[in-house]
VEXTORKE-306062 format. One record per residue (C-alpha): z negated, y, x negated; residue number from 1. Coordinates in steps of 0.02 Angstrom, whole numbers, m for minus. Example, Ala and Ser with C-alpha at 12.3 -4.5 7.8 and 13.67 -1.06 7.14 Angstrom:
<sites>
(site (m390,m225,m615),1)
(site (m357,m53,m684),2)
</sites>
This chain:
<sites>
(site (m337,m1448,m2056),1)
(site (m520,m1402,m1990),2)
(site (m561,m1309,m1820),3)
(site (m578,m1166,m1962),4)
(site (m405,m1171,m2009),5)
(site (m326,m1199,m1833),6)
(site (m423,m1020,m1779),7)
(site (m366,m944,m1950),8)
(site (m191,m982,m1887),9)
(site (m209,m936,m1731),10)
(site (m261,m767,m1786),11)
(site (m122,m766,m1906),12)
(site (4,m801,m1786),13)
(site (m70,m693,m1671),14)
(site (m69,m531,m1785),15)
(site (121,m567,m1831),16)
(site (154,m577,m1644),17)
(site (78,m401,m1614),18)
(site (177,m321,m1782),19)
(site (332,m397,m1706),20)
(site (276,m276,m1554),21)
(site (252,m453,m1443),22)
(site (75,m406,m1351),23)
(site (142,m473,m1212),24)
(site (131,m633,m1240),25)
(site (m79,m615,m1297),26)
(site (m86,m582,m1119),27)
(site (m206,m708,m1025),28)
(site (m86,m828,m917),29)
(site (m150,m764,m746),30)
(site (m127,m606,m793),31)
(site (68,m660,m844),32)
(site (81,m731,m689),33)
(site (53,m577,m588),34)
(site (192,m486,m701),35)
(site (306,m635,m652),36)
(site (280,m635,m469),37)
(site (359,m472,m448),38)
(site (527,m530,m550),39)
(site (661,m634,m446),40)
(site (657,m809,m479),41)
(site (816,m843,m586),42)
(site (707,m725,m710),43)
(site (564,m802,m704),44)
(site (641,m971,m780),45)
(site (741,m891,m888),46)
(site (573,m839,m990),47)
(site (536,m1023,m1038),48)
(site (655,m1005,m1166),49)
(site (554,m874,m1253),50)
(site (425,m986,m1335),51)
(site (317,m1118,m1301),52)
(site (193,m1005,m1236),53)
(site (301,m978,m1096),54)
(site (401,m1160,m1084),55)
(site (284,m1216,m920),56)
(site (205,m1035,m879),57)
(site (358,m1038,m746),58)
(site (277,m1172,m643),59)
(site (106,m1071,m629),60)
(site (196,m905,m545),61)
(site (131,m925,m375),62)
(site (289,m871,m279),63)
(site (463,m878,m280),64)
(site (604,m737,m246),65)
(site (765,m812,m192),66)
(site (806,m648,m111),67)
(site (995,m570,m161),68)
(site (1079,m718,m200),69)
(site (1246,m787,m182),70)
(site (1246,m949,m71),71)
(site (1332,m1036,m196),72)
(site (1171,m1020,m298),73)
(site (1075,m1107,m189),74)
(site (1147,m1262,m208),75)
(site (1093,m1254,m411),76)
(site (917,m1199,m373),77)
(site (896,m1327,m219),78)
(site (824,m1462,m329),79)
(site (715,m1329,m417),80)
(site (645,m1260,m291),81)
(site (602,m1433,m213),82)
(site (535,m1456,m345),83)
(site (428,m1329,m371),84)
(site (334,m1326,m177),85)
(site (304,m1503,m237),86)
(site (231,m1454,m383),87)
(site (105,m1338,m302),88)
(site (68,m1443,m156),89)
(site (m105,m1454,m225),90)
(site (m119,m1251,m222),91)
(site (m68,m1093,m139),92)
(site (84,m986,m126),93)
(site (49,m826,m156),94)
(site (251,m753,m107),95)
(site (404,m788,m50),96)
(site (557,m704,m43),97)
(site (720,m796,46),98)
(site (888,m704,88),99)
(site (1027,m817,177),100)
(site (1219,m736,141),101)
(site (1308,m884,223),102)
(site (1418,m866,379),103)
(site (1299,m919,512),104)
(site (1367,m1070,542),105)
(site (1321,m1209,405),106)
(site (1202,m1310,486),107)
(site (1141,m1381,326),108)
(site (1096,m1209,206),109)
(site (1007,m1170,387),110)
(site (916,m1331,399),111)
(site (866,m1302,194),112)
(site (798,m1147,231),113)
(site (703,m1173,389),114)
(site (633,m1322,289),115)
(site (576,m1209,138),116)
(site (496,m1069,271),117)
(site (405,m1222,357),118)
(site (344,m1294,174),119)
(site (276,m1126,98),120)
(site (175,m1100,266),121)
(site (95,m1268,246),122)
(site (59,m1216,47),123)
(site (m27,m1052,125),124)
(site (99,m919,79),125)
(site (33,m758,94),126)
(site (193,m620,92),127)
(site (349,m675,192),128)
(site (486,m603,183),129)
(site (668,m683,246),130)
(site (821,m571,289),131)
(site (977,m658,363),132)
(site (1126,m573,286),133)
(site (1259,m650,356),134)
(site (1241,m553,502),135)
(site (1294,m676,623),136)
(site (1221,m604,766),137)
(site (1048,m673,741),138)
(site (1075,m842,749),139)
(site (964,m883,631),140)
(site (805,m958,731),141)
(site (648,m954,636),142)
(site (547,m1092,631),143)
(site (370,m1085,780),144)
(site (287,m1117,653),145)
(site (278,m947,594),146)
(site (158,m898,746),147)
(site (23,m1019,674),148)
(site (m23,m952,507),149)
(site (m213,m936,441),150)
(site (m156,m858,270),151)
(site (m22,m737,316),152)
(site (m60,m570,255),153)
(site (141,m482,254),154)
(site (258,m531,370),155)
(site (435,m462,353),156)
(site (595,m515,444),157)
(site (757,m447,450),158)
(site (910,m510,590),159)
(site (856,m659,650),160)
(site (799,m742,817),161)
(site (620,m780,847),162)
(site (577,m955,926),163)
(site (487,m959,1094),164)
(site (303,m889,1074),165)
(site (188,m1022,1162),166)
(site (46,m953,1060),167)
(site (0,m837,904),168)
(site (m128,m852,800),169)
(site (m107,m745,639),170)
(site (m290,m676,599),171)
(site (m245,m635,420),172)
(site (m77,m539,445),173)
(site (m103,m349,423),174)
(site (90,m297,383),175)
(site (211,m351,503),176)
(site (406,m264,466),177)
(site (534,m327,603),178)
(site (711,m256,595),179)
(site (849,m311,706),180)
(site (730,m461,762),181)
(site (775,m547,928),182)
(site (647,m647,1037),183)
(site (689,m771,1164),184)
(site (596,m695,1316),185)
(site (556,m493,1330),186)
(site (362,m514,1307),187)
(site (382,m619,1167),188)
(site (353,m468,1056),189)
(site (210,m389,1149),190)
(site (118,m551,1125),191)
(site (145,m583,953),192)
(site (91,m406,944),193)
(site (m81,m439,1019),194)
(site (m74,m607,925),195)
(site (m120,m517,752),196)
(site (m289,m480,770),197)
(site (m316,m408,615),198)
(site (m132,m290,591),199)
(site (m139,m148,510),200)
(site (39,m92,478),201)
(site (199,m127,607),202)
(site (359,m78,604),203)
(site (497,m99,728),204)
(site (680,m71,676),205)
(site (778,m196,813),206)
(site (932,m174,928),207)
(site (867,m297,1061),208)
(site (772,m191,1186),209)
(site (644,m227,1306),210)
(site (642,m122,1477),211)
(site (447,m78,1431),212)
(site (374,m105,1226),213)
(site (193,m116,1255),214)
(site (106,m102,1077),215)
(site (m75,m135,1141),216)
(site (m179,m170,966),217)
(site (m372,m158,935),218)
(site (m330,m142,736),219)
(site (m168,m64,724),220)
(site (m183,116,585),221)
(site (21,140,558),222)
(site (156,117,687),223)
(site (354,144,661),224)
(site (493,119,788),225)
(site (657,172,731),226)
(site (807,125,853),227)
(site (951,143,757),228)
(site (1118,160,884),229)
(site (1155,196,1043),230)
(site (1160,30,1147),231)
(site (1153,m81,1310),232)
(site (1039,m218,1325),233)
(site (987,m368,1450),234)
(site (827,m427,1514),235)
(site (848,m590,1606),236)
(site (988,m544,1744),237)
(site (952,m345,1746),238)
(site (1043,m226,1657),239)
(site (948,m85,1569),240)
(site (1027,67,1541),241)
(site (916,188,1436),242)
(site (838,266,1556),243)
(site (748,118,1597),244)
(site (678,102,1432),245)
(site (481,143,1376),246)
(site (377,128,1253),247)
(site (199,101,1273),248)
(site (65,114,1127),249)
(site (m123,101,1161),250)
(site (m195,92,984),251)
(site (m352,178,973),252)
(site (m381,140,783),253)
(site (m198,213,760),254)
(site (m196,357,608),255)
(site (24,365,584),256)
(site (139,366,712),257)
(site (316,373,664),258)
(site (463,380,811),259)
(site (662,398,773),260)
(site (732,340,933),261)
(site (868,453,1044),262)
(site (887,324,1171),263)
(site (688,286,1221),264)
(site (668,401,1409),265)
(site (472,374,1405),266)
(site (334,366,1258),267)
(site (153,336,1324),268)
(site (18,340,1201),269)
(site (m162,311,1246),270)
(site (m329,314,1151),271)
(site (m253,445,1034),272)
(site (m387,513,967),273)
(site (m387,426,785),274)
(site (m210,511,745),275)
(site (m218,606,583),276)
(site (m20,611,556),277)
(site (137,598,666),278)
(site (323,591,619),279)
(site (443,622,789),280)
(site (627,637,795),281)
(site (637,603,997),282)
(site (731,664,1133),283)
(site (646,585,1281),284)
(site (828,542,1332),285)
(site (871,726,1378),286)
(site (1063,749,1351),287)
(site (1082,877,1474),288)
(site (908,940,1444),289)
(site (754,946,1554),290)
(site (765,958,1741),291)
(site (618,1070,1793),292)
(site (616,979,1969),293)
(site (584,822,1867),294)
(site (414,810,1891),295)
(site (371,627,1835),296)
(site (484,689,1680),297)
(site (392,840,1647),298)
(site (220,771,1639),299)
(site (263,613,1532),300)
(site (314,743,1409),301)
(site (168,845,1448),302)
(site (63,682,1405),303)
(site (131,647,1271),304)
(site (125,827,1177),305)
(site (m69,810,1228),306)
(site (m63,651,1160),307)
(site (m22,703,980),308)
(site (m99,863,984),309)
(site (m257,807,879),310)
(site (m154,782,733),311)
(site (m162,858,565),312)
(site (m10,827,485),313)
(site (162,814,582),314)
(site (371,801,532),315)
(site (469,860,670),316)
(site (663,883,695),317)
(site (734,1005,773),318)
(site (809,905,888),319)
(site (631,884,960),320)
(site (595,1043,933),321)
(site (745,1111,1051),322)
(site (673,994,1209),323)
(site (511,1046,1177),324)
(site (571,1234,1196),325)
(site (658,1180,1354),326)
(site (501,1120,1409),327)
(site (423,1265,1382),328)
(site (533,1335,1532),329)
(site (424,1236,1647),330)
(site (237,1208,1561),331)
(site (122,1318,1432),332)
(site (140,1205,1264),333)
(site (m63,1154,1222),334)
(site (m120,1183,1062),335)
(site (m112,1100,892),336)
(site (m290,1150,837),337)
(site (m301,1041,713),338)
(site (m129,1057,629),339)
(site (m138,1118,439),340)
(site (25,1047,385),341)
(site (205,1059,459),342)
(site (365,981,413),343)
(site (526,1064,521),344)
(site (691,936,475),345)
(site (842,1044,534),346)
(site (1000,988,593),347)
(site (1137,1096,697),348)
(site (1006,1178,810),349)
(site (941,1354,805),350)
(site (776,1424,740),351)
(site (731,1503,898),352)
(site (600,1378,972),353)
(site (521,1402,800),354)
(site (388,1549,822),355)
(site (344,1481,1013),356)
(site (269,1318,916),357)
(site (218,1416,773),358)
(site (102,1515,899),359)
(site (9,1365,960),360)
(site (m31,1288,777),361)
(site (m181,1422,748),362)
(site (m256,1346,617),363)
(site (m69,1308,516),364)
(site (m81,1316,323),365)
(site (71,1242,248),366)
(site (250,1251,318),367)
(site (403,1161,254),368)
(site (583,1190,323),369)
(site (732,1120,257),370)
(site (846,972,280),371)
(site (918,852,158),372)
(site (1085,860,231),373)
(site (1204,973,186),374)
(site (1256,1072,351),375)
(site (1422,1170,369),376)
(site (1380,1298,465),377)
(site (1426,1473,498),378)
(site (1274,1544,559),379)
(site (1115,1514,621),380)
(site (1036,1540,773),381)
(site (895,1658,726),382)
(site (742,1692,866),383)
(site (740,1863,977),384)
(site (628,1949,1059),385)
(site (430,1983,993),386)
(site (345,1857,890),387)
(site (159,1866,855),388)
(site (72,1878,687),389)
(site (45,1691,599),390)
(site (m150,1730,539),391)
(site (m178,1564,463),392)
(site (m19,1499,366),393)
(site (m42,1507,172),394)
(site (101,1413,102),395)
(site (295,1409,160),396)
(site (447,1309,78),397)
(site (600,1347,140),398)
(site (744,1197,100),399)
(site (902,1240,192),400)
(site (1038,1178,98),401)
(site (1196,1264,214),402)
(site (1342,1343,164),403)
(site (1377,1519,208),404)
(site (1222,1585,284),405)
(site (1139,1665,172),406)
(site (1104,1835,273),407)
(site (1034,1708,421),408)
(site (895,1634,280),409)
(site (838,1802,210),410)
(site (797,1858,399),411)
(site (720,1671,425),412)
(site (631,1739,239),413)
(site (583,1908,301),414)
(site (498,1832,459),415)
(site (366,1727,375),416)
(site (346,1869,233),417)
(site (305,2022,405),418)
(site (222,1895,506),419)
(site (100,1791,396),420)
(site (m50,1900,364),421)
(site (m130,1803,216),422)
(site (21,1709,137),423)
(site (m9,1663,m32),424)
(site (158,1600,m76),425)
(site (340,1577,m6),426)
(site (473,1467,m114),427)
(site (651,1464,m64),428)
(site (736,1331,m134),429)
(site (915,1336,m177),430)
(site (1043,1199,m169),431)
(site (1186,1209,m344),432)
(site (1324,1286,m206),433)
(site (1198,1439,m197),434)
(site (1149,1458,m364),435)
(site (1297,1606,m395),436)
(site (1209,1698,m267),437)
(site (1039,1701,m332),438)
(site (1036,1870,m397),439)
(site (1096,1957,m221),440)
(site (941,1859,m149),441)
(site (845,1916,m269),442)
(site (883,2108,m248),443)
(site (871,2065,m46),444)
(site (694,1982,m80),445)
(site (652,2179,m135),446)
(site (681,2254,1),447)
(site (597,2148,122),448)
(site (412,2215,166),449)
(site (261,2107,162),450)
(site (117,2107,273),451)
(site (m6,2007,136),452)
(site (m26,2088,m32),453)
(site (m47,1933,m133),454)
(site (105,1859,m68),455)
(site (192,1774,m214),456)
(site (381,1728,m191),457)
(site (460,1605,m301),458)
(site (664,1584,m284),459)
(site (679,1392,m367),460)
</sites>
């Protein structure tokens, strides 16, 4: 057969493919590979059974995913995946994905998989990822190695102990995701901060506290620290208890700033002028609430409300909410100036410290208020006392999914319908439990005056 007849039956073989709905496999092979990186491994060699298009195409993925799998699987893929870092010793990995479920203490499934983290960062890997489910207490001690990376671009590791930082050099990493991550000494993670001279994107989720968390980063745009329980830590010989603990950011490049931590007594942020959004759920460590002789207290706080003040979009709880009102008791709140969206996430606190913060967002278009957890409550807490007008808000969603309060929401209703001057529309959205009443909320929604004319209100 002629180079005629071997394109004829190419074609041929191609048009049958693509009646028999197979396009993918007309794909170009770096394009397949892309599709392929994002499957877990076990998958990926399971298509070279398809055809002989896709017998070898395996080999060419540029990244494996061994995450999720039972330890007894290893063992089986072992020779493969020696096998396959050989195989690309001449070329890059692109990603890799490694999950260890063992018990912590087999020396040799530890020693295979420090030996595959220290091979793929040889080959150039570019997206890390390793999370130690065995959850034996962080033993798990990732290889130095890891500090020394030219091609690193994602970094994310999940209960494990970092080795000794001597010295970082990561220009290329720009996502960094650490989650119950331990380090030898307390300023191991402030330099391996300061290490990544081109991060973009960090996120701190860890039990092991340091007495002060200084995120000092020329490049940094997102930041999340999210302290998950209520704990004791050591430093050396010294005891912290939390209200030793602090947190330190001085990222002027910074645009998000996301905090969930109920144990932190002090946030600092300076060079805060590049923050567009901010997501808080903080209580500065104020059980008992604020002390107004607590000067040094007080004006941390105060700092700190300055500090996010520029921002345009902000989720708050109410939790934050309530020690902000308490601060109130002892400083004028500044303004949010330049504040067009708000997010309020309820819990079991009152509404009360709502219209004092409403008042110093003057330039407020959109509210949301809700929670997504259902709340058994009788009542709520509703303000008192005069509350000015709210000249600038356009849009409000109310989301309150609780049980039995349904007078309390159509006074929370009837505030933002007599006190917004040019609202444009307010939807109340219903969880199933109060579908029944709809109707009676609908005859209340009557009754209720409203200041703007072309106030539309939608009951969803």
């Amino acid at each position: 057969m002629g180079e005629a007849g071997r394109k004829r039956g190419r074609a041929k073989g191609s048009r049958k493919r693509k009646r028999d709905g197979d396009w993918i496999s007309d794909l170009p092979e770096s394009l397949l590979c892309k599709v392929l990186l994002n499957l877990p491994t076990k998958d990926v060699v399971r298509t070279s059974v398809l055809s002989k298009r896709w017998k070898n195409l395996w080999k060419c993925v540029p990244g494996l995913d061994l995450s999720g799998e039972d330890i007894k699987m290893y063992y089986i893929y072992v020779r493969f995946v020696d096998r396959f870092l050989k195989f690309n010793r001449k070329y890059h990995i692109e990603s890799f994905k490694l999950s260890y479920p063992g018990d912590g203490n087999c020396e040799p499934e530890i020693d295979l998989m420090k030996r595959w983290i220290t091979t793929v960062i040889q080959l150039k890997v570019k997206n890390l990822e390793f999370f130690d489910y065995s959850w034996a207490n962080g033993t798990f001690n990732i290889p130095p190695s890891i500090y020394t990376s030219n091609s690193l671009v994602y970094l994310k590791l999940s209960t494990v102990t970092m080795s000794t930082v001597k010295s970082v050099s990561l220009p290329s990493l720009r996502v960094l995701k650490l989650s119950a991550v331990k380090f030898a000494d307390h300023l191991d993670l402030e330099t391996l901060i300061s290490g990544c001279t081109a991060l973009e994107t960090l996120v701190i989720s860890y039990f092991d506290r340091v007495e002060v968390l200084r995120v000092c980063s020329q490049s940094l745009l997102s930041f999340t620290h999210v302290a998950h329980k209520r704990y004791f830590t050591h430093v050396g010989h010294k005891r912290l208890a939390e209200e030793d603990l602090s947190i330190v950011i001085d990222a002027p490049r910074l645009e998000y700033l996301k905090l969930s931590d109920h144990q932190t007594a002090s946030f600092i942020i300076k060079n805060s002028g590049s923050l567009v959004a901010v997501d808080i759920n903080i209580v500065f460590n104020l059980s008992f609430g604020l002390d107004p002789r607590d000067l040094p207290k007080r004006s941390m706080i105060h700092n700190f409300l300055v500090g996010i003040s520029c921002v345009k979009n902000m989720t708050i709880s109410s939790i934050t909410l309530k020690v902000i009102y308490d601060y109130l008791r002892c400083e004028p709140l500044p303004l949010f100036r330049n504040l067009s969206f708000l997010r309020v996430k309820f819990y079991n606190y009152s509404l009360k410290m709502l219209p004092t913060f409403l008042e110093s967002c003057p330039n407020l278009k959109s509210l949301v208020l809700g929670s997504t957890k259902k709340q058994n409550m009788k009542e709520i807490s509703m303000f008192s006392g005069p509350q000015g007008f709210l000249p600038s808000l356009e849009y409000v969603e109310i989301k309150v999914p609780l049980k039995g309060v349904v007078v309390e929401i159509m006074k929370l209703v009837g505030y933002f319908l007599e006190k917004s001057t040019i609202l444009k529309k307010l939807t109340l959205c219903l969880d199933d439990s109060r579908k029944t009443g709809e109707p009676f909320i609908r005859k209340e929604l009557l009754t209720i005056p409203r200041i703007s004319t072309s106030c539309e209100v939608l009951v969803l």
